[in-house]
C-alpha positions in Angstrom: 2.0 19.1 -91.6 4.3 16.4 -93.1 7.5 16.7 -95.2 8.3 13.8 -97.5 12.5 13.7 -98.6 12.3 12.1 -101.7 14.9 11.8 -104.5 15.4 9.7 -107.6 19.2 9.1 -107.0 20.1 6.2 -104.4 23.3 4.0 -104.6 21.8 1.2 -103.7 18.3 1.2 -105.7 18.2 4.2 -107.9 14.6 5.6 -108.8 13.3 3.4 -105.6 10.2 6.4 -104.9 8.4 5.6 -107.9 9.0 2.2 -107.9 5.8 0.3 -108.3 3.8 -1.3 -105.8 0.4 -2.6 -106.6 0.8 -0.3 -110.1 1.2 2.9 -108.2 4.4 4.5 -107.5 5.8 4.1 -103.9 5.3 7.9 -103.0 1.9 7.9 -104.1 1.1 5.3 -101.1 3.1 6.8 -98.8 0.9 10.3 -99.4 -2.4 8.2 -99.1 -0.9 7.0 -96.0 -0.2 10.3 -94.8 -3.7 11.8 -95.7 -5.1 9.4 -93.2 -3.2 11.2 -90.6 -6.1 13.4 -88.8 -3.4 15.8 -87.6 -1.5 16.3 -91.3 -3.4 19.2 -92.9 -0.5 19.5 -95.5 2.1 17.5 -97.2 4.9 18.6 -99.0 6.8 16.5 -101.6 10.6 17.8 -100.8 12.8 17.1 -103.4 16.3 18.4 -105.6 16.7 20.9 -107.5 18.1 18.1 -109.9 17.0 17.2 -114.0 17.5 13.5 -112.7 14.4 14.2 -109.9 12.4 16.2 -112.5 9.9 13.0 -112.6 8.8 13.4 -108.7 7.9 16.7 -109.6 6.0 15.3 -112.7 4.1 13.0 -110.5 3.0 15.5 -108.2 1.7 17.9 -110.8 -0.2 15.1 -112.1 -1.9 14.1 -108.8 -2.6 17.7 -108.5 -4.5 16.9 -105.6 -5.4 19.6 -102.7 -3.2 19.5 -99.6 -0.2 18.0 -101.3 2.8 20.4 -102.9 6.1 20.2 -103.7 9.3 22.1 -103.1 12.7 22.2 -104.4 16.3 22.2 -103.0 19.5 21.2 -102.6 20.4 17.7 -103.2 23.2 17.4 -100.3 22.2 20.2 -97.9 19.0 18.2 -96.7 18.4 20.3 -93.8 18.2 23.5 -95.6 16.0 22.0 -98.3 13.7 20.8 -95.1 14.1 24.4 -93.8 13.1 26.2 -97.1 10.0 23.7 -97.1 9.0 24.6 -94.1 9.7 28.5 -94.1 6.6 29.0 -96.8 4.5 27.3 -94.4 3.2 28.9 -90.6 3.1 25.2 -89.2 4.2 24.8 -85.5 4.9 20.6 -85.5 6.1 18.8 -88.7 6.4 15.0 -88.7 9.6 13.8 -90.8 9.2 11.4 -94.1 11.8 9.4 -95.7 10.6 8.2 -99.4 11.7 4.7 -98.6 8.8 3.9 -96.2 5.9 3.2 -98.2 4.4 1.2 -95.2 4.4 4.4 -92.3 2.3 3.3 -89.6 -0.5 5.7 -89.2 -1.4 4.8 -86.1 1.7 4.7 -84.2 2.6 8.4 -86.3 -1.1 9.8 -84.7 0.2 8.3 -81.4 3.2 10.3 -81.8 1.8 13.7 -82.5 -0.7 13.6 -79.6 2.1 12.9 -77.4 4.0 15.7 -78.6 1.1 18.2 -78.7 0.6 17.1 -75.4 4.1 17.2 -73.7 7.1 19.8 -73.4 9.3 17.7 -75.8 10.9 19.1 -78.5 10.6 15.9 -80.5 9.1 12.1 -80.8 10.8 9.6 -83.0 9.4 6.2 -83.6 12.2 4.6 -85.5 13.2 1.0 -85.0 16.6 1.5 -83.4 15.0 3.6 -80.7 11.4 2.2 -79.9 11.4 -1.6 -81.7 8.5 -0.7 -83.8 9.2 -2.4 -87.2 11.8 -1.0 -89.6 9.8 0.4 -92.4 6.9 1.8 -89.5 8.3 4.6 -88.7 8.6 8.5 -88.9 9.4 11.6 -86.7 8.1 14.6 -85.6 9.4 17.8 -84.5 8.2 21.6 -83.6 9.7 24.1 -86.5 11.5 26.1 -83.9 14.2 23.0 -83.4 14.5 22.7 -86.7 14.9 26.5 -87.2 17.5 26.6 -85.1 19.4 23.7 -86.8 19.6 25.3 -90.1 20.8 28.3 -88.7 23.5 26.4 -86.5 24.3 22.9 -87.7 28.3 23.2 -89.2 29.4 19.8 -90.1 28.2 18.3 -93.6 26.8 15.1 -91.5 24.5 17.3 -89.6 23.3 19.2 -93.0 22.6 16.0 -94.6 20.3 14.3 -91.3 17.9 16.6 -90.8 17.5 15.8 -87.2 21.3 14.8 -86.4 22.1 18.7 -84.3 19.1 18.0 -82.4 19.7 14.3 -81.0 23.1 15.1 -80.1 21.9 17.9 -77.6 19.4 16.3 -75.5 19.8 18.6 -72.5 18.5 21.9 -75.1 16.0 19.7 -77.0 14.8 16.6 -75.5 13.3 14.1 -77.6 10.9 11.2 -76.7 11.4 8.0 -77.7 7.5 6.8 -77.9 7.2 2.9 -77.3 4.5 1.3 -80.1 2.3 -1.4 -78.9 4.2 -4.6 -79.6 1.9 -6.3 -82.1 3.7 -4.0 -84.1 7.0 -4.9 -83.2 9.3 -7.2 -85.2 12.8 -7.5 -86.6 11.7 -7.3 -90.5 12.9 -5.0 -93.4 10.0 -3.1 -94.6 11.8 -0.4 -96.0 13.3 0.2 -99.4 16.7 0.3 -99.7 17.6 -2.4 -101.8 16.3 -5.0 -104.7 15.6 -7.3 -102.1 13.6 -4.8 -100.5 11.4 -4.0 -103.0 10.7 -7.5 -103.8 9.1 -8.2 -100.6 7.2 -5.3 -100.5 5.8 -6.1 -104.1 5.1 -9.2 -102.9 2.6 -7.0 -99.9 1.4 -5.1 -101.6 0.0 -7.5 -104.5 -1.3 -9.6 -101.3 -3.0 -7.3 -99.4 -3.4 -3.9 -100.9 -7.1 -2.4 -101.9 -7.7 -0.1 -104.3 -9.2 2.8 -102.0 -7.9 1.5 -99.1 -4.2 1.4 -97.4 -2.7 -1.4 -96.3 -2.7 -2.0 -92.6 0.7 -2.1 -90.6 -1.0 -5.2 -88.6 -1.5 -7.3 -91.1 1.0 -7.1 -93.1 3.1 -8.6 -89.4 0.4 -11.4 -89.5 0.6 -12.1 -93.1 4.8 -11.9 -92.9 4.7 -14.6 -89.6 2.9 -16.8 -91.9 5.8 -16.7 -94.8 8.7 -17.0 -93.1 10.1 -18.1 -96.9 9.7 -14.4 -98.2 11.2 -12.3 -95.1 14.1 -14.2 -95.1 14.7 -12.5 -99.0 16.1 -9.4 -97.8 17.1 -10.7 -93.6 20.7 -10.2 -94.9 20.4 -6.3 -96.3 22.4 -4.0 -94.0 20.5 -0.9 -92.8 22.4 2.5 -92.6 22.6 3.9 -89.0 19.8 5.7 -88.0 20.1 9.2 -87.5 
């Protein structure tokens, strides 16, 4: 199963999840992205308990489509809103969503949960800072029992608002893989959505290469960028947030 974070408030671009791309909102592609996942039977939409994110619960009412809920929580205790996702579910794995990634790599994320399936880690992350694979690309994936246990023991408020924070900093109780992608899909651009510059570029894929009934293909879009250096270098100076 997959949880999605997703909120209307951010300082930098406020109402960034249903920002749209190719006329439909950012979470909507980032859910058709995640339904082509063979090993996501479920996806929850995790949100506040908020007025201001009142519209992501909107959007998923109106999708109304089988496989896909949400659930409600605290704005600022992240991990327990994770936690109370995930406690109404009997799901052993659960890969990690942020709602700024509308270009998640599914085939790097199936990649992932094979590993982990496969292995004795308590974890795979794919994020940039860790494996290379393209800012924007990546996701990761944990078994419940971790994440149990960091609700029940994480203290500190920055370890309440990363999900994942308690269990990186103990590697020698829960070790995590770092998975390395193939490297065509390696490079140093921002294809996340953290700011107006952000968004701008990704309009700018999305209007180039999406298909209705289709997603858009992680490969592709690295080719496509190569060939314009003139729009990557819109958002080259943006600052990401330390990765967690």
């Amino acid at each position: 199963m997959a949880v999605v974070q997703a909120r209307m408030s951010s300082e930098r671009l406020p109402g960034k999840v249903l920002m749209p791309l190719a006329g439909r909102p950012a979470l909507w592609h980032i859910i058709e992205r995640l339904k082509r996942v063979s090993q996501i039977d479920e996806i929850i939409i995790a949100t506040s308990d908020r007025t201001d994110d009142d519209p992501i619960e909107a959007l998923v009412s109106w999708l109304n489509t089988p496989g896909v809920r949400l659930f409600r929580g605290s704005r600022d205790d992240v991990l327990s809103r994770f936690y109370l996702a995930l406690a109404q579910t009997e799901a052993e794995v659960v890969v990690r969503i942020t709602g700024d990634t509308p270009l998640i790599c599914v085939e790097h994320l199936e990649r992932m949960l094979t590993h982990l399936l496969q292995s004795d880690a308590i974890g795979v992350d794919g994020h940039f800072a860790r494996t290379g694979l393209t800012l924007g690309f990546g996701s990761e994936a944990y078994r419940v029992s971790a994440l149990v246990d960091a609700h029940l023991l994480a203290m500190r408020p920055e370890e309440r608002e990363h999900v994942t924070l308690f269990i990186k900093e103990r590697p020698q109780v829960y070790p995590v893989d770092y998975l390395k992608p193939d490297p065509a899909l390696c490079s140093d651009f921002r294809l996340t959505m953290d700011y107006p510059e952000d968004y701008a570029l990704l309009r700018e894929i999305y209007d180039a290469l999406y298909r209705p009934g289709d997603i858009v293909d992680c490969r592709r879009v690295l080719e496509w960028l190569h060939r314009r250096p003139d729009l990557v270098e819109r958002n080259a100076h943006c600052l990401q947030r330390s990765a967690r």
